[in-house]
DRENDO-1510 file (C-alpha; in Angstrom, 1 decimal, always signed):
<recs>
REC; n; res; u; v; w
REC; 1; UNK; +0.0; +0.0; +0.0 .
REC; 2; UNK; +2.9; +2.3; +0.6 .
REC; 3; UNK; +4.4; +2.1; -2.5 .
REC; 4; UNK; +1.5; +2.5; -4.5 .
REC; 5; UNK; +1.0; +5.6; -2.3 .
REC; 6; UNK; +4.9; +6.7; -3.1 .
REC; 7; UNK; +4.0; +5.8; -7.1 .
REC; 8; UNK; +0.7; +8.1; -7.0 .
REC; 9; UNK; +2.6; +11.1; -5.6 .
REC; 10; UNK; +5.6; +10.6; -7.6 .
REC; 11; UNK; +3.2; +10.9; -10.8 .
REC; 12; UNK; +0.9; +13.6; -9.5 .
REC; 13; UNK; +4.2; +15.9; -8.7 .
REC; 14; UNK; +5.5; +14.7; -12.9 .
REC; 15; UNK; +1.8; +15.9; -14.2 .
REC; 16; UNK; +2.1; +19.4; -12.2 .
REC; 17; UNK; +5.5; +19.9; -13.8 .
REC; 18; UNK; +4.2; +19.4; -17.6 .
REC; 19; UNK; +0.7; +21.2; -16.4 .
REC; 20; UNK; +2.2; +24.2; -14.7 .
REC; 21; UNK; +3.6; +26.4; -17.4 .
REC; 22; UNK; +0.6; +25.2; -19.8 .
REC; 23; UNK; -1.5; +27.0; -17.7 .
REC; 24; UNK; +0.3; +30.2; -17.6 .
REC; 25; UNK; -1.2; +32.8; -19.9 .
REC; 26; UNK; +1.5; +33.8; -22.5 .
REC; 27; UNK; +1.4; +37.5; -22.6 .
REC; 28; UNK; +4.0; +39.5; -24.9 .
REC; 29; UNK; +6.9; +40.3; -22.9 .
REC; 30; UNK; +8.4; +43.3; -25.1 .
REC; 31; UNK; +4.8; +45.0; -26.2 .
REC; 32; UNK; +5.2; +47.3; -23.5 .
REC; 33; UNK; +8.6; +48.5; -23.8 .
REC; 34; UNK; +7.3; +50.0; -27.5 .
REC; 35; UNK; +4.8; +52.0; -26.0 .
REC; 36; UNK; +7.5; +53.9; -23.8 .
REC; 37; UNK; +10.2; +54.0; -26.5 .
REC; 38; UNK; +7.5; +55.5; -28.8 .
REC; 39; UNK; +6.5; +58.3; -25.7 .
REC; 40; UNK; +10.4; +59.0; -25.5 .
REC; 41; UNK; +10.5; +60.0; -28.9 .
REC; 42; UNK; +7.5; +62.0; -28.6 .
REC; 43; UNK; +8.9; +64.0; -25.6 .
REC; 44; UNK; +12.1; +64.1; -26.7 .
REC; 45; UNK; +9.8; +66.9; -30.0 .
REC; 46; UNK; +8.4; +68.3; -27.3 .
REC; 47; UNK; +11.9; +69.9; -25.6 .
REC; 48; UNK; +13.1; +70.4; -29.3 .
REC; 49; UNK; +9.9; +72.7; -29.6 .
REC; 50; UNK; +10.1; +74.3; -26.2 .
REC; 51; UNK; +14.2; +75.3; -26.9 .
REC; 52; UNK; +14.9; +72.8; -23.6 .
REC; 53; UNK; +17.5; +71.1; -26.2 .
REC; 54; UNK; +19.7; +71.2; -29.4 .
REC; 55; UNK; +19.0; +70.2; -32.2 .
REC; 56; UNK; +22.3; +67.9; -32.3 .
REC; 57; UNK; +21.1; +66.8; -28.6 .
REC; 58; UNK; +18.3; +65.7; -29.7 .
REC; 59; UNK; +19.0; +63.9; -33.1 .
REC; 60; UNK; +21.4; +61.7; -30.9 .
REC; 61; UNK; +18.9; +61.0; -28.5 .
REC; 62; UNK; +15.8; +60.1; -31.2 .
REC; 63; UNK; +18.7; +58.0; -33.5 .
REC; 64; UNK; +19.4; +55.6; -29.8 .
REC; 65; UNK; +15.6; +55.7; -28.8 .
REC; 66; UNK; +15.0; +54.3; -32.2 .
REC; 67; UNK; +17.2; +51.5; -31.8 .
REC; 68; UNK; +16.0; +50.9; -29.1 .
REC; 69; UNK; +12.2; +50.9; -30.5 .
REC; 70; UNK; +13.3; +48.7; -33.5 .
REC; 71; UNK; +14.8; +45.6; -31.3 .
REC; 72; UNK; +11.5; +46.3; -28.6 .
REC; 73; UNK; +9.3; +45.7; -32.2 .
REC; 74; UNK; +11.3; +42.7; -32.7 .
REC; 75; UNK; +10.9; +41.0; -30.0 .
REC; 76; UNK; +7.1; +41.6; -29.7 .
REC; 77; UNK; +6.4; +40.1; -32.8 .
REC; 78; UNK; +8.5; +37.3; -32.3 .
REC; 79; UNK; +6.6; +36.9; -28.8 .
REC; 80; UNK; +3.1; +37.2; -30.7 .
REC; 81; UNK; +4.5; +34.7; -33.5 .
REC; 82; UNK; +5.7; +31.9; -31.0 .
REC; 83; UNK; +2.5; +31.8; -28.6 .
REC; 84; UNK; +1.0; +28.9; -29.1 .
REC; 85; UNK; -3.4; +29.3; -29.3 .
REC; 86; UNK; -5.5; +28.6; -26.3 .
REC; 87; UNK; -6.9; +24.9; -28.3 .
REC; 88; UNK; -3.4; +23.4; -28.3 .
REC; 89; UNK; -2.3; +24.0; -24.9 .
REC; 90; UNK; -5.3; +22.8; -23.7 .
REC; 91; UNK; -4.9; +19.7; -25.8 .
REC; 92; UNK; -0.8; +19.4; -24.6 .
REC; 93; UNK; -2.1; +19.3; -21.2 .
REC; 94; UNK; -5.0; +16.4; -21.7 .
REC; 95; UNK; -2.5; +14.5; -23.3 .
REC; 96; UNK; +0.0; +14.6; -20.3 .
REC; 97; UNK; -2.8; +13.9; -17.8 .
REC; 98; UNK; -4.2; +10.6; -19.0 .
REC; 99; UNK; -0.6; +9.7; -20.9 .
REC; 100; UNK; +1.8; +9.6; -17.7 .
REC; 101; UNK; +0.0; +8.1; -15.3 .
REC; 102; UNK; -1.0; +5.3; -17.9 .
REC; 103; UNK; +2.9; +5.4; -18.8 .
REC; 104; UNK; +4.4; +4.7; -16.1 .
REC; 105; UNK; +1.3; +2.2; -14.7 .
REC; 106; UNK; +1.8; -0.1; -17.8 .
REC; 107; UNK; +5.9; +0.0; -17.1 .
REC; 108; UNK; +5.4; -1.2; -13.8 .
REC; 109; UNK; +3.3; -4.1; -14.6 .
REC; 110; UNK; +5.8; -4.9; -17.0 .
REC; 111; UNK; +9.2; -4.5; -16.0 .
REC; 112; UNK; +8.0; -4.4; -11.4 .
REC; 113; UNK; +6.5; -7.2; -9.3 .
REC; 114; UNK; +3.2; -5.7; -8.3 .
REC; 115; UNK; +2.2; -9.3; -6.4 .
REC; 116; UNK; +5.2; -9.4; -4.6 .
REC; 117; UNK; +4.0; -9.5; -0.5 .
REC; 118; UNK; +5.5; -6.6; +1.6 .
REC; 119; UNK; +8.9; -8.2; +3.4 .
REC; 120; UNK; +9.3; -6.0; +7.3 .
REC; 121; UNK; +12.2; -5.4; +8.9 .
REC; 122; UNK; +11.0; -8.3; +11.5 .
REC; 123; UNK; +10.9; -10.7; +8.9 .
REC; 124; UNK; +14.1; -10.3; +7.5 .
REC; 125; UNK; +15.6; -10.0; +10.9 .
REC; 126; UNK; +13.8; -13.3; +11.3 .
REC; 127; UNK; +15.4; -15.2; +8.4 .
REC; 128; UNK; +17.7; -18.2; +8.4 .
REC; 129; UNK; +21.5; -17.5; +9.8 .
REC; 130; UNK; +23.2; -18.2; +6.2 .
REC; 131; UNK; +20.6; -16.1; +4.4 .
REC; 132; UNK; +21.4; -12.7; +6.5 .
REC; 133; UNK; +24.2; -10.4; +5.8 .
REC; 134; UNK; +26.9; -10.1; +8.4 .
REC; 135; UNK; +25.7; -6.6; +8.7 .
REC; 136; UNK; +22.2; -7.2; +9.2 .
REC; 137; UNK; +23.1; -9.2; +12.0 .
REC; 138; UNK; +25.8; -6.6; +13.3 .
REC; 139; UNK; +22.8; -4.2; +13.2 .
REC; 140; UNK; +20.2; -6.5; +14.9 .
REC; 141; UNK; +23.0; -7.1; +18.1 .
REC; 142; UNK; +23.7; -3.3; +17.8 .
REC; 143; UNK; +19.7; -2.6; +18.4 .
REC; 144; UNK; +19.5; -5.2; +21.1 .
REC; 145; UNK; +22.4; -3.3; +23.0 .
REC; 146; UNK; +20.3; -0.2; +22.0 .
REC; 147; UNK; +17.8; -1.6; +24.5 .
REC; 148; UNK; +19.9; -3.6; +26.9 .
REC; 149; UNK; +23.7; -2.1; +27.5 .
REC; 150; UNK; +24.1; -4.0; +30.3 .
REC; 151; UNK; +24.2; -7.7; +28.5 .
REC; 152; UNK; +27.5; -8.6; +28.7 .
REC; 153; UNK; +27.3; -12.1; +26.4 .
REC; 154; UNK; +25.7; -9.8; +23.6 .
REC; 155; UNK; +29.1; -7.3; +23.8 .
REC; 156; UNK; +31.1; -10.5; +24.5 .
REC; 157; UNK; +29.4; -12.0; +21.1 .
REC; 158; UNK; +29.5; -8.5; +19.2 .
REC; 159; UNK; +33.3; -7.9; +19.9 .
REC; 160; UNK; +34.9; -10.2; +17.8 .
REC; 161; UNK; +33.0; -9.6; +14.8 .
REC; 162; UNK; +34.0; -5.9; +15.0 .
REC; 163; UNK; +37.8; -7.1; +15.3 .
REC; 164; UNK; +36.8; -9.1; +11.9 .
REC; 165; UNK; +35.3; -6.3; +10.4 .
REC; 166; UNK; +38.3; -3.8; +11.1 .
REC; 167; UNK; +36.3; -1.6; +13.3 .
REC; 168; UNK; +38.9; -1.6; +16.3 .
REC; 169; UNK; +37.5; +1.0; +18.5 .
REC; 170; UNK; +33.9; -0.4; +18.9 .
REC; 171; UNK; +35.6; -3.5; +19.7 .
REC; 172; UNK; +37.6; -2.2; +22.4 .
REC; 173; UNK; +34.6; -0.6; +23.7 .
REC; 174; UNK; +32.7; -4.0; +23.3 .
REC; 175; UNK; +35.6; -5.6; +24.9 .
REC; 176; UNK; +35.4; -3.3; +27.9 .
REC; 177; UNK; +32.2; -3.9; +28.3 .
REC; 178; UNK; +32.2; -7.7; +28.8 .
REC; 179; UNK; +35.1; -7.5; +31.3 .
REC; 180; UNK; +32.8; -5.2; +33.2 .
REC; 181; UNK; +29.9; -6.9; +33.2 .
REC; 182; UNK; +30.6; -10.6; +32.8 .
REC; 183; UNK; +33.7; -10.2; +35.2 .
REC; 184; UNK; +37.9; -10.8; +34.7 .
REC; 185; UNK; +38.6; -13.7; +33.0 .
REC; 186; UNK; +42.0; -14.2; +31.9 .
REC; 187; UNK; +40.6; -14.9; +28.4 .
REC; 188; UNK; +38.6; -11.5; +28.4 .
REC; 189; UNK; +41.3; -9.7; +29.5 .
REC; 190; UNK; +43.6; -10.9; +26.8 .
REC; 191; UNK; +40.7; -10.6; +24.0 .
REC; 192; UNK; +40.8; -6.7; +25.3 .
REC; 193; UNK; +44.8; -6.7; +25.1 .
REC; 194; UNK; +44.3; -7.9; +21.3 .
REC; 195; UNK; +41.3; -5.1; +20.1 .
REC; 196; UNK; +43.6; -2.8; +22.4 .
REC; 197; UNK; +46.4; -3.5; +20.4 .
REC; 198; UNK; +44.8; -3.8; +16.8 .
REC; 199; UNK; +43.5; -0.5; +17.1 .
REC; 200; UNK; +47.1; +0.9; +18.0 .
REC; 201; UNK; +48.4; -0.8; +14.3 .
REC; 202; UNK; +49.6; -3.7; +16.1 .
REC; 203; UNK; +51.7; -1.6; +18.8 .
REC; 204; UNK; +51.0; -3.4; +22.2 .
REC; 205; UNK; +50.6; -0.1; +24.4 .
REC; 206; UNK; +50.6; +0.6; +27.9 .
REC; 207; UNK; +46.6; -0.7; +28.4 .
REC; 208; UNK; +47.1; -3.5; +26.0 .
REC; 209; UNK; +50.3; -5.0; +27.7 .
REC; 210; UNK; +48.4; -4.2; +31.5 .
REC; 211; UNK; +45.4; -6.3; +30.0 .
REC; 212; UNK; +47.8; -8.8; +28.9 .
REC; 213; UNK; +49.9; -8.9; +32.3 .
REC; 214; UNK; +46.6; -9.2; +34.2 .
REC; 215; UNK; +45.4; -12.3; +32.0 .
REC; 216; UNK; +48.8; -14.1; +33.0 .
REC; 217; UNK; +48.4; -13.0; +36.3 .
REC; 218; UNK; +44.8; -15.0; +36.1 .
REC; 219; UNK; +45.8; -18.1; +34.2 .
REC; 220; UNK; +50.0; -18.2; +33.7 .
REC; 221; UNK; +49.6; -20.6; +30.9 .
REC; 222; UNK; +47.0; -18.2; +29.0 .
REC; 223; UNK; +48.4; -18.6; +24.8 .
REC; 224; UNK; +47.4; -15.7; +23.8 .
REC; 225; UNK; +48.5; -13.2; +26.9 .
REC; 226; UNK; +52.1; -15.0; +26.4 .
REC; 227; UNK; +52.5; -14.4; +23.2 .
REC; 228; UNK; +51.7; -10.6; +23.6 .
REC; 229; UNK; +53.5; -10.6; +26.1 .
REC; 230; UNK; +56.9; -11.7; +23.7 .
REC; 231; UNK; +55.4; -8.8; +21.0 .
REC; 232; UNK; +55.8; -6.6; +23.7 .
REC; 233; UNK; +59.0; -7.2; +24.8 .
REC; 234; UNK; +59.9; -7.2; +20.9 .
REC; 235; UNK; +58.6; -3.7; +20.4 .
REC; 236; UNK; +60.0; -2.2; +23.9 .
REC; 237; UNK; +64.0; -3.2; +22.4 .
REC; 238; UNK; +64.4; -6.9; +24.3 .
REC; 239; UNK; +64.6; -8.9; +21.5 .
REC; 240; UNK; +66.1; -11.9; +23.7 .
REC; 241; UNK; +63.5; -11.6; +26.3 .
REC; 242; UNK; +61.0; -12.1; +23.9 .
REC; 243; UNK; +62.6; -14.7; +22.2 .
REC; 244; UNK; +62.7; -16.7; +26.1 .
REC; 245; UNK; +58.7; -16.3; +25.5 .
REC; 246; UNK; +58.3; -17.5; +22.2 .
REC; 247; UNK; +60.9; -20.4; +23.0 .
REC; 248; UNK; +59.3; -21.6; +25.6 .
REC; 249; UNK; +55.7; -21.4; +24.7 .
REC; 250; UNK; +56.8; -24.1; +21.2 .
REC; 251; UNK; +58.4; -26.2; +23.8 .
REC; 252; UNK; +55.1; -26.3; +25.5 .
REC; 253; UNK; +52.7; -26.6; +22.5 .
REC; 254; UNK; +51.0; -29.7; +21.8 .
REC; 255; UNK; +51.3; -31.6; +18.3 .
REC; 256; UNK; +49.5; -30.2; +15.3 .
REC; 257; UNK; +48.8; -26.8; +17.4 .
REC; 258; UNK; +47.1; -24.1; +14.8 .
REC; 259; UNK; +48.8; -21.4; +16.6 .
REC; 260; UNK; +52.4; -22.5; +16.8 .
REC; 261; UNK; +53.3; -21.5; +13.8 .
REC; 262; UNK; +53.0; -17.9; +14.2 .
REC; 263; UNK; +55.1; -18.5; +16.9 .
REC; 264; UNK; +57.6; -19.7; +14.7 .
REC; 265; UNK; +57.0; -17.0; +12.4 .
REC; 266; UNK; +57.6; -14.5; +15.2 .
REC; 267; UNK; +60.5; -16.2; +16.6 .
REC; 268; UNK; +62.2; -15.8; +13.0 .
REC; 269; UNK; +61.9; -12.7; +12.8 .
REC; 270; UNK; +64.4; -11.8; +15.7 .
REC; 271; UNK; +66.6; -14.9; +15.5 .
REC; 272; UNK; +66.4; -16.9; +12.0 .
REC; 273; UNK; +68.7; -19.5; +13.4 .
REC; 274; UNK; +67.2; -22.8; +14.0 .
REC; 275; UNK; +70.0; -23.9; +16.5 .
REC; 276; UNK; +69.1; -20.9; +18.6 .
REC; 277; UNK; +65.5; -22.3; +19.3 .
REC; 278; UNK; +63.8; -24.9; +21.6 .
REC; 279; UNK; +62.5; -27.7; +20.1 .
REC; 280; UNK; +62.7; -27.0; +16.3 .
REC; 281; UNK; +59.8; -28.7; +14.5 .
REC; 282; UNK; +59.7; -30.2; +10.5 .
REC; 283; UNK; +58.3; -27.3; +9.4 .
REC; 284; UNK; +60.2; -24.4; +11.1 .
REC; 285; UNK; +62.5; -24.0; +8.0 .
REC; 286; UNK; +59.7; -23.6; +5.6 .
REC; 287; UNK; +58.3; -21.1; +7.6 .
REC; 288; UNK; +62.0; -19.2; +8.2 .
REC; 289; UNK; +62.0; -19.3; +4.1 .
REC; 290; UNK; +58.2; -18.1; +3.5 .
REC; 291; UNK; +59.0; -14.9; +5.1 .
REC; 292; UNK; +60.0; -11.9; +3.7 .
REC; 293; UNK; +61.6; -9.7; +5.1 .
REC; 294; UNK; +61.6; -6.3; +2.5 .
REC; 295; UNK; +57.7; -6.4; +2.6 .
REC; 296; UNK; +57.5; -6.9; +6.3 .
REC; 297; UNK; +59.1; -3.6; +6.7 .
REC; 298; UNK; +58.0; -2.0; +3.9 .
REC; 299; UNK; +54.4; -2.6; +5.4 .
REC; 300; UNK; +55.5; -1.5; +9.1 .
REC; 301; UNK; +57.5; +1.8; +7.6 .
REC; 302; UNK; +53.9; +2.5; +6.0 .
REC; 303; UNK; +52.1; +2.4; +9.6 .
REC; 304; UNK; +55.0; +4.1; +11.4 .
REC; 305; UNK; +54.6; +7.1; +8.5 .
REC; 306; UNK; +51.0; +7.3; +8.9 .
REC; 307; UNK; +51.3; +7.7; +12.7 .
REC; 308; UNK; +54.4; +10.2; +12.6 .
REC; 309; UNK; +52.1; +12.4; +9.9 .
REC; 310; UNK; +49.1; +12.3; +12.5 .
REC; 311; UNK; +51.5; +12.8; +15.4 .
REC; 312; UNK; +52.7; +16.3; +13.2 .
REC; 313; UNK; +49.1; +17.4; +13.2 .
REC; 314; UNK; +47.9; +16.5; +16.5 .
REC; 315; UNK; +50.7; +16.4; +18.9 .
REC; 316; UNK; +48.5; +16.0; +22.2 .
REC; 317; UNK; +48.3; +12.7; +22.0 .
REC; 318; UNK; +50.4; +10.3; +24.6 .
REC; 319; UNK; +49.6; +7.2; +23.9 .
REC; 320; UNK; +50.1; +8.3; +19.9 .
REC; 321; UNK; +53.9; +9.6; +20.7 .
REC; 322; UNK; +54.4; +6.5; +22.8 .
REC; 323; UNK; +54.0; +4.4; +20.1 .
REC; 324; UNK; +55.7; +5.8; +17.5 .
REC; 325; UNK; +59.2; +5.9; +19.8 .
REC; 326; UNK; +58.5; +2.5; +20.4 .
REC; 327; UNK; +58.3; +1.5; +16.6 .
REC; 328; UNK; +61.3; +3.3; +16.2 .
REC; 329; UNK; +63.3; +1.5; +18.4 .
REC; 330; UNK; +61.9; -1.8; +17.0 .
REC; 331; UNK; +62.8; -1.1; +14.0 .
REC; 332; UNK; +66.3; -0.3; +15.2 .
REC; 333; UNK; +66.0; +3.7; +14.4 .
REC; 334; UNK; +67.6; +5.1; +17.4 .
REC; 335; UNK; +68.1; +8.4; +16.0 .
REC; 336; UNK; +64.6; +8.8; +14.6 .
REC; 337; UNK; +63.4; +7.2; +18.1 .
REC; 338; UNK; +65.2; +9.8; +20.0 .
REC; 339; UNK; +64.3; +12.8; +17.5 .
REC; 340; UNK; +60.8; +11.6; +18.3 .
REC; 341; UNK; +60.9; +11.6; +22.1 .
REC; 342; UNK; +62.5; +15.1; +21.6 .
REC; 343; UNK; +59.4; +16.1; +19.7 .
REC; 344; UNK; +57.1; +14.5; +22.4 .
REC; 345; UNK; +58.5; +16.8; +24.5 .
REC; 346; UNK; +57.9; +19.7; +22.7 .
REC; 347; UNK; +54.1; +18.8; +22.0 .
REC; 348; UNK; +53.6; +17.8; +25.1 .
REC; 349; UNK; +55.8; +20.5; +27.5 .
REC; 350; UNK; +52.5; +22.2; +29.4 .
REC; 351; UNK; +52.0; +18.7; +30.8 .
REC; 352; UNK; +54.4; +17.6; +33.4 .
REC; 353; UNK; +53.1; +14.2; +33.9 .
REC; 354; UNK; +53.4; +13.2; +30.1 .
REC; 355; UNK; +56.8; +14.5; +29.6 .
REC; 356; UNK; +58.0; +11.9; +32.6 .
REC; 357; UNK; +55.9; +9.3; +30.7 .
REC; 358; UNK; +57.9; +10.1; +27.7 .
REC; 359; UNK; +61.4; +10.2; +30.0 .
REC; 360; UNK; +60.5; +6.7; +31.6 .
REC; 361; UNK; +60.0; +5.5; +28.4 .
REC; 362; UNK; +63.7; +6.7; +26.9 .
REC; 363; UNK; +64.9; +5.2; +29.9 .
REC; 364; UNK; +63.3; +1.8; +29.2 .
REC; 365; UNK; +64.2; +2.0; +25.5 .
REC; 366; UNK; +67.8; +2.5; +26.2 .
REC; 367; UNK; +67.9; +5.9; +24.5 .
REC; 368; UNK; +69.3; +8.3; +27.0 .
REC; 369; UNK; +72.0; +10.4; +25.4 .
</recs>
């Protein structure tokens, strides 16, 4: 009913287009300039007779008035010429009133599907899993948590299809959430340490590691807190400390285990040698030789740009400066780590508290002097 509501509105706005200016009386648009131009003349006699002008005066004056009247004719009689008579407009107009909304009535039964049943928003939002759209059912959780903030399982459920979807700040905040209302788990905690750190381009921060640390401190033998945990230590300059992680978590991992070979991966990447690690599997070579190397840090040197020309523009943020020294001295940039710091400083110098953040940091880093 709706649409054939929207189709009878659409048409009666398309008629009062065509039947608008067919209504309009046409009236000559230039007959009355030639009635002035022709009293202009006359007066300009009148002070040629009464001495108020020259003669040359007013020859000049009649020779420009005359122009004038000339084109003023013109126009008129093209005006008169084009008008159409009463009969055909009124024809034109009949025509458009039965013709488009029989027009566009016989289209739609064509090329439309006028017996198709209205579908609502319910029963869409009631159709099989595998026939919905991952956003439809984003959007259906989303309106539940409209209605309900305080359901923990539905943020707990929603949060990893945000970190899916690449939208890294909702699932912090949907991470959050669950911790507070569901309660610390160490395997919430460490789901909050990974949104945490996805949303910083992979850098583990200051709240991602304490999310991490405090999933350990709940269950020491948590995989995913542990790893972090090496990635950390990676990114704050102890490469060998994070390498003890790594080691020890493949000397720990079950046969067949899907995540050990990102471990290997990682491990790699700081120390390629296969005699340096614990426990080196059949497959820990063909992982050493899948990796590259030049497009690993191609693709980091992007993310570290990015944040320096964000940084440039916005310079209040901590957490922002944090992580770009940090990426620095990863990627074995002292000099730019330190030029960094120095410009932390300088952003930041009306804050005392975030300056010594920045000095602890240097300290940490190894990048006094």
């Amino acid at each position: 009913m709706t649409l054939w509501l929207v189709f009878t509105l659409m048409t009666a706005a398309a008629i009062l287009v065509v039947l608008w200016p067919l209504a309009r009386r046409v009236a000559p648009a230039s007959g009355g300039d030639v009635v002035v131009y022709q009293d202009q003349i006359a007066e300009i006699a009148r002070d040629r007779a009464a001495g108020l002008i020259g003669e040359a005066e007013a020859e000049g004056a009649r020779v420009e008035i005359s122009r004038r009247l000339l084109r003023a004719a013109d126009r008129a009689w093209a005006d008169a010429a084009g008008a159409s008579p009463p009969w055909r407009r009124r024809l034109v107009a009949i025509a458009a009133l039965l013709a488009l909304p029989a027009g566009a009535g016989a289209l739609y039964m064509t090329l439309g599907t006028p017996g198709l049943p209205d579908q609502p928003l319910a029963a869409r939002l009631d159709a099989p899993v595998e026939r919905r759209s991952i956003e439809t059912l984003v959007g259906q959780v989303e309106r539940h948590l409209e209605l309900n903030p305080q359901d923990g399982r539905a943020w707990e459920t929603l949060a990893p299809v945000y970190l899916r979807l690449g939208r890294f700040e909702d699932a912090v905040k949907a991470r959050t959430n669950a911790v507070r209302l569901l309660g610390d788990s160490a395997e919430r905690e460490a789901d909050l340490g990974e949104a945490l750190a996805a949303a910083a381009n992979g850098i583990v921060t200051v709240e991602a590691k304490a999310a991490f640390d405090r999933a350990i401190v709940l269950d020491a033998g948590n995989l995913k807190g542990r790893f972090y945990a090496g990635l950390a230590a990676e990114q704050d300059g102890k490469p060998q400390e994070a390498a003890g992680i790594w080691r020890e978590l493949l000397a720990q991992a079950p046969a067949g285990a899907p995540w050990a070979e990102l471990v290997r991966r990682s491990l790699a990447r700081i120390d390629p040698s296969p005699a340096s690690r614990s426990g080196p599997g059949p497959n820990e070579m063909a992982a050493a030789a899948e990796l590259d190397p030049e497009q690993r840090a191609d693709m980091i040197r992007g993310m570290v740009a990015r944040l320096a020309a964000r940084l440039e523009r916005d310079g209040a943020d901590l957490e922002g400066w944090i992580r770009l020294v940090r990426a620095y001295a990863v990627m074995g940039e002292r000099d730019d780590a330190r030029a960094a710091a120095a410009a932390a400083r300088r952003s930041l110098a009306a804050e005392p508290d975030k300056i010594r953040r920045i000095d602890a940091l240097v300290k940490d880093l190894g990048l006094e002097g």
